[in-house]
C-alpha positions as a Python dict, from the first residue, in 0.01 Angstrom:
ca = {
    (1, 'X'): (0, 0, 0),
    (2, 'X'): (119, -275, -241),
    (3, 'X'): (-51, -585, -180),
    (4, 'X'): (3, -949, -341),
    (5, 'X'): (-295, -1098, -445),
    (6, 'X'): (-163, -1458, -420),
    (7, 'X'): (129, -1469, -233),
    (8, 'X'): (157, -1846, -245),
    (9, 'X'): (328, -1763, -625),
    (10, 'X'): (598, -1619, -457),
    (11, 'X'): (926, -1850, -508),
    (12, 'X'): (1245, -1779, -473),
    (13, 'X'): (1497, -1681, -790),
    (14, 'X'): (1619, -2073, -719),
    (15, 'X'): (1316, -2231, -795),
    (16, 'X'): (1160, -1967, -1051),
    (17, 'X'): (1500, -2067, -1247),
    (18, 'X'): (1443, -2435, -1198),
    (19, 'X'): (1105, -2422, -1338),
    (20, 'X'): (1205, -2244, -1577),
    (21, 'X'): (1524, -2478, -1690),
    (22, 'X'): (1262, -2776, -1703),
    (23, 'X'): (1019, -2600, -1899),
    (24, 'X'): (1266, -2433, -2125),
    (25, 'X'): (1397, -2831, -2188),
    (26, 'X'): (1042, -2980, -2251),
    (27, 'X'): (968, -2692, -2475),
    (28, 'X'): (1299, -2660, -2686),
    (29, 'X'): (1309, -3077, -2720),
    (30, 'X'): (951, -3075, -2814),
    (31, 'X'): (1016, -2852, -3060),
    (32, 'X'): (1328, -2974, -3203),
    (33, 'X'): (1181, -3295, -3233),
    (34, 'X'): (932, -3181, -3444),
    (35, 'X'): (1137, -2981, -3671),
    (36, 'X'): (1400, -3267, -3661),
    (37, 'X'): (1150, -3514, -3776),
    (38, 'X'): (961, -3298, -4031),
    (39, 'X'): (1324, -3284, -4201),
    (40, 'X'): (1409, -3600, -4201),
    (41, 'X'): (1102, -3715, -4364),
    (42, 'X'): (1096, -3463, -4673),
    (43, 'X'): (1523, -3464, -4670),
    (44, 'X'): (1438, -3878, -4703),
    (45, 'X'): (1211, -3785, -4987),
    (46, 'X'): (1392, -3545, -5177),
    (47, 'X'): (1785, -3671, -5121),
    (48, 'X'): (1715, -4022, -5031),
    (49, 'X'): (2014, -4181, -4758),
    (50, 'X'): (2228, -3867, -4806),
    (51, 'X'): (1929, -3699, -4743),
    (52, 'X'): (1855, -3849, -4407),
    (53, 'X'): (2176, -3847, -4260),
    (54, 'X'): (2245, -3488, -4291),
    (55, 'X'): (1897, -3376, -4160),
    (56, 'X'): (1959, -3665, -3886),
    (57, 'X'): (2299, -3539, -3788),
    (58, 'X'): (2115, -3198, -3797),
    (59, 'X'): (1858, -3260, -3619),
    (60, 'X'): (2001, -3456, -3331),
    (61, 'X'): (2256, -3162, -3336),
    (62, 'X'): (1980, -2923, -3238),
    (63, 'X'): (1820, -3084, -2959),
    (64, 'X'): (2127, -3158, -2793),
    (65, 'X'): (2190, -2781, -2815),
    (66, 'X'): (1815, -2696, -2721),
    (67, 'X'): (1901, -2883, -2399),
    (68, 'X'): (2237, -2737, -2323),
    (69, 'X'): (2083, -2385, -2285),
    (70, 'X'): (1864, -2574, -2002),
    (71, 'X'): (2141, -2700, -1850),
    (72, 'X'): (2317, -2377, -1822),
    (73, 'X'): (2028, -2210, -1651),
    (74, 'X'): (1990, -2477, -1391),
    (75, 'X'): (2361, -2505, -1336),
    (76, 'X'): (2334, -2122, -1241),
    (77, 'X'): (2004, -2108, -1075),
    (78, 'X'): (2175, -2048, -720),
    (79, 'X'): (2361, -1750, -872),
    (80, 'X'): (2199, -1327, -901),
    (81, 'X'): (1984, -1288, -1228),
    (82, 'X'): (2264, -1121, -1423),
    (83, 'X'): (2473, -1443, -1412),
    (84, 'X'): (2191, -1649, -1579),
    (85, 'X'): (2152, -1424, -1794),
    (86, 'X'): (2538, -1424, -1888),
    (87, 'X'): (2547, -1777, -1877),
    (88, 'X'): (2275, -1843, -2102),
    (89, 'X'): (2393, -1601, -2411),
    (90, 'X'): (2739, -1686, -2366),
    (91, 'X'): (2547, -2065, -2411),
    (92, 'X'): (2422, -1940, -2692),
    (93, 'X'): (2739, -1782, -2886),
    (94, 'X'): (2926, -2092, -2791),
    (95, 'X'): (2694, -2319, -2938),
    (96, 'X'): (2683, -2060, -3242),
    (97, 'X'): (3050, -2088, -3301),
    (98, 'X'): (3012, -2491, -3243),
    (99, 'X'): (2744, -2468, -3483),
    (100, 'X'): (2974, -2340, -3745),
    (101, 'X'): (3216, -2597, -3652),
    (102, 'X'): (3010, -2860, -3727),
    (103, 'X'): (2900, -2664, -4084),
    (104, 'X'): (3251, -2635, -4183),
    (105, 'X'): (3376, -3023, -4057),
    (106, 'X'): (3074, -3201, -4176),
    (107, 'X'): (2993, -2983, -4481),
    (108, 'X'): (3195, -3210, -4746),
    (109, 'X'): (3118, -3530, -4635),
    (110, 'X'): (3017, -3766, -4895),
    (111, 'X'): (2723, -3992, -4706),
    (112, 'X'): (2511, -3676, -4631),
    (113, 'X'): (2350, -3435, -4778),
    (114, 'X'): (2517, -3024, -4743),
    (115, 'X'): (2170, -2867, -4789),
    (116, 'X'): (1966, -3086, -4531),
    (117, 'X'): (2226, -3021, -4257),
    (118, 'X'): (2233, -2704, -4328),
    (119, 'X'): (1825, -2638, -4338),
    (120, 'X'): (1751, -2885, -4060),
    (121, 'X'): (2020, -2661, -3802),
    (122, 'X'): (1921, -2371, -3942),
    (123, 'X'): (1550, -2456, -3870),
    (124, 'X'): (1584, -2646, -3522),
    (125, 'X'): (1765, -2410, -3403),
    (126, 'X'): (1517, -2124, -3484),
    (127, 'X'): (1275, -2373, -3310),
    (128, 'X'): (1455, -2455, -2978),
    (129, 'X'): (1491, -2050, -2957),
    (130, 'X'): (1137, -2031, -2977),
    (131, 'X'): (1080, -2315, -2755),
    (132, 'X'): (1303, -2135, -2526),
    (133, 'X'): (1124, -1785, -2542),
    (134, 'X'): (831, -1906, -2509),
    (135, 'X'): (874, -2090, -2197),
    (136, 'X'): (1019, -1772, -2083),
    (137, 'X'): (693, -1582, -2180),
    (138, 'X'): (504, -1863, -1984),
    (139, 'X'): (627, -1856, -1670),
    (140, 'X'): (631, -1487, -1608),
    (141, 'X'): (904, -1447, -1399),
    (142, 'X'): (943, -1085, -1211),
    (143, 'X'): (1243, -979, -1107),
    (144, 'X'): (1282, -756, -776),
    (145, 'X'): (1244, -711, -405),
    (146, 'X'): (894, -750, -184),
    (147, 'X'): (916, -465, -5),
    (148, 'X'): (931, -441, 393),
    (149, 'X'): (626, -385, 586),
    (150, 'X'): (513, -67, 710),
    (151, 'X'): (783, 106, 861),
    (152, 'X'): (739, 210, 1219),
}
């Protein structure tokens, strides 16, 4: 007979997706943050103003996008599993594409520097991934039904 040990962890897909949209946020932002500010400080160094505003721009680009994926999870949280799902890496190829937008509009511009945009996205967004995943890992979510008692 399966048995749940603690059966007060048992939440519905509504709230296991909320918690998991709020830690997914505080993880990716925490993250970025880091990253973001780690950038700006040796971009500052090495590039001086240029230097800053491109790993600024970058970096504030990243955590904006680290939080849209958390947005996207909550706004679907109601919804079956495979439309979170769907939501979140269609998310994530939109803000790929947007990504490249930004590359290609802000690449050329003469008050920052080309090389710490492109590092600082290049690394924040590696880091709000793994923010992401790992609040994901955290939480533990299973997916599936309790099954009905005994059958008569």
């Amino acid at each position: 007979m399966w048995r749940l040990k603690r059966p007060e962890l048992v939440v519905g897909h509504e709230q296991a997706m909320r918690r998991l949209s709020a830690s997914m946020a505080r993880n990716a932002a925490l993250l970025a943050v880091l990253v973001g500010a780690g950038c700006v400080i040796a971009f500052t160094l090495l590039a001086g103003r240029p230097g800053l505003s491109g790993a600024g721009v970058g970096a504030l680009t990243c955590t904006v996008f680290g939080l849209l994926t958390s947005v996207l999870v909550r706004g679907t949280a109601e919804m079956p599993p495979r439309f979170v799902m769907l939501a979140s890496v269609t998310g994530w190829l939109t803000k790929s594409l947007i990504l490249f937008g930004v590359l290609f509009a802000l690449g050329r511009a003469p008050w920052l520097d080309r090389d710490a945009l492109v590092v600082t996205l290049l690394l924040g967004m590696i880091a709000t991934a793994a923010g992401e995943a790992w609040a994901a890992y955290r939480m533990r979510i299973l997916v599936g039904e309790v099954p009905a008692g005994p059958s008569a």
